[in-house]
C-alpha positions in Angstrom: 41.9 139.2 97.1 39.8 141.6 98.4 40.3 144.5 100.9 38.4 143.0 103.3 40.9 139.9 103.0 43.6 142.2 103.8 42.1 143.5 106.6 41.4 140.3 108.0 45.1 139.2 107.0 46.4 142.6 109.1 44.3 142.1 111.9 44.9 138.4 112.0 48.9 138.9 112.4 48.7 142.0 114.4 48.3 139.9 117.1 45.8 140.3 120.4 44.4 143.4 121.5 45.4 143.4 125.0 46.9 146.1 127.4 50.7 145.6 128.4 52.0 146.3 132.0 54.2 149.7 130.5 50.6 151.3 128.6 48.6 150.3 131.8 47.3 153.8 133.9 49.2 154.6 136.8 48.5 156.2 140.5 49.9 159.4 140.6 49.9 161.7 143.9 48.4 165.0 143.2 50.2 167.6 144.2 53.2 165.6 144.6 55.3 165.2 148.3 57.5 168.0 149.1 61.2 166.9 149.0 63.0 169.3 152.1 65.9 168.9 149.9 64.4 170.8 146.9 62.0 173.1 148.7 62.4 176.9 147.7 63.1 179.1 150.6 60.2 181.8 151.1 63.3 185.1 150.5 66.1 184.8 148.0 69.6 184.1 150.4 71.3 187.5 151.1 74.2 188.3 148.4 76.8 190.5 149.5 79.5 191.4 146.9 82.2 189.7 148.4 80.8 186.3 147.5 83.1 184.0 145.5 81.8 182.9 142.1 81.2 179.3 143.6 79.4 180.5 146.5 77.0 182.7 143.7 76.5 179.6 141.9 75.5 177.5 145.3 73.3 180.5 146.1 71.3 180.6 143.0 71.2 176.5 142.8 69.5 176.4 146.2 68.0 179.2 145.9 66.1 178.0 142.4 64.9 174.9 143.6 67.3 171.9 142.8 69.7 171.7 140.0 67.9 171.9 137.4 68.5 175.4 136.7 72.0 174.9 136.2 73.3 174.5 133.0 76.5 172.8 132.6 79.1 174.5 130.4 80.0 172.7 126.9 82.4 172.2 124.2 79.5 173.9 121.6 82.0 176.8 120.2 85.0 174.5 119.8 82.2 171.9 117.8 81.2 175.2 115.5 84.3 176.7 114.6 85.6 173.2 114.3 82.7 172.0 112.0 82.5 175.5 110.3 86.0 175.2 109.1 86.1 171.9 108.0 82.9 171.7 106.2 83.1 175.2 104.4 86.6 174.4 103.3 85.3 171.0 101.9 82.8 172.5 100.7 84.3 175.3 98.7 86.7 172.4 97.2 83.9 170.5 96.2 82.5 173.9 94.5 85.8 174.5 92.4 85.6 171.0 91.5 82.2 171.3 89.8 83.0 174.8 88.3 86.3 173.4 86.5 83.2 171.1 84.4 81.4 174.5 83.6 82.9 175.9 80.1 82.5 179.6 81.0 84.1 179.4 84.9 87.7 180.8 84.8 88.3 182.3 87.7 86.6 179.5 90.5 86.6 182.6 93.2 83.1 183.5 93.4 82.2 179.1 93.6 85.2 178.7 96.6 83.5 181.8 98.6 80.1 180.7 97.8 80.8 177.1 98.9 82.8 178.4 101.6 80.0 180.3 103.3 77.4 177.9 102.9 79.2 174.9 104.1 80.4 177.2 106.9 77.0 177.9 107.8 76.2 174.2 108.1 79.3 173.3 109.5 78.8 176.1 112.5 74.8 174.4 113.3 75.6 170.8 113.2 79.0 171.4 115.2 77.6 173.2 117.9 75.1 170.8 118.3 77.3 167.8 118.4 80.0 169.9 120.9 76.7 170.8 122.9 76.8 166.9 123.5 80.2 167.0 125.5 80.4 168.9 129.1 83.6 170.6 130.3 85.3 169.8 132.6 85.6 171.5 135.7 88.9 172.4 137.0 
């Protein structure tokens, strides 16, 4: 078979060349309609210091445009201490494990702290990006 045959072949199962509804151009508005809900005010709303914390946050949200600006609060340190502990202590088992196959390892201290602090490490990233996945709740 030649490598025009499998060309052919791909070409031939590929299916028709056409252009679906979803990859078809669309109309856009340039610039887009001004929602009076999301409009910025021309001067920042007056903050006096005896604003309460929820009236700072409405401020700044109305203020900035929309909510967009506001970040919700989430569970990312519990998910990194969490995932630091479990994986560097699994970790640093898994490292004295290994070192009782090693002839000259008597004392596994150095292994358990090494594993320790590099499974800790990981743990920490990959749980504070799963407990970045979960919002608090507000009370």
């Amino acid at each position: 078979m030649k490598a025009r045959d499998v060309v052919a072949a791909l070409v031939l199962t590929a299916g028709p060349a056409t252009t679906v509804a979803a990859q078809m151009p669309r109309v856009v508005q340039w610039p887009p309609p001004v929602d009076a809900r999301f409009a910025v005010p021309s001067s920042p709303p007056s903050l006096t210091p005896h604003m309460a914390t929820k009236g700072l946050l409405e401020s700044a949200r109305i203020w900035s445009g929309g909510d967009s600006t506001v970040i919700p609060r989430t569970h990312w340190k519990t998910g990194a201490l969490i995932g630091g502990g479990v994986l560097g202590v699994l970790t640093a088992v898994f490292a004295v494990g290994m070192c009782s196959f090693d002839a000259p390892c008597r004392e596994p201290v150095l292994p358990a702290v090494g594993g320790f602090a590099i499974g800790g490490l990981t743990g920490f990233g990959i749980g504070a990006l799963i407990g970045g996945l979960f919002p608090q709740r507000v009370p």
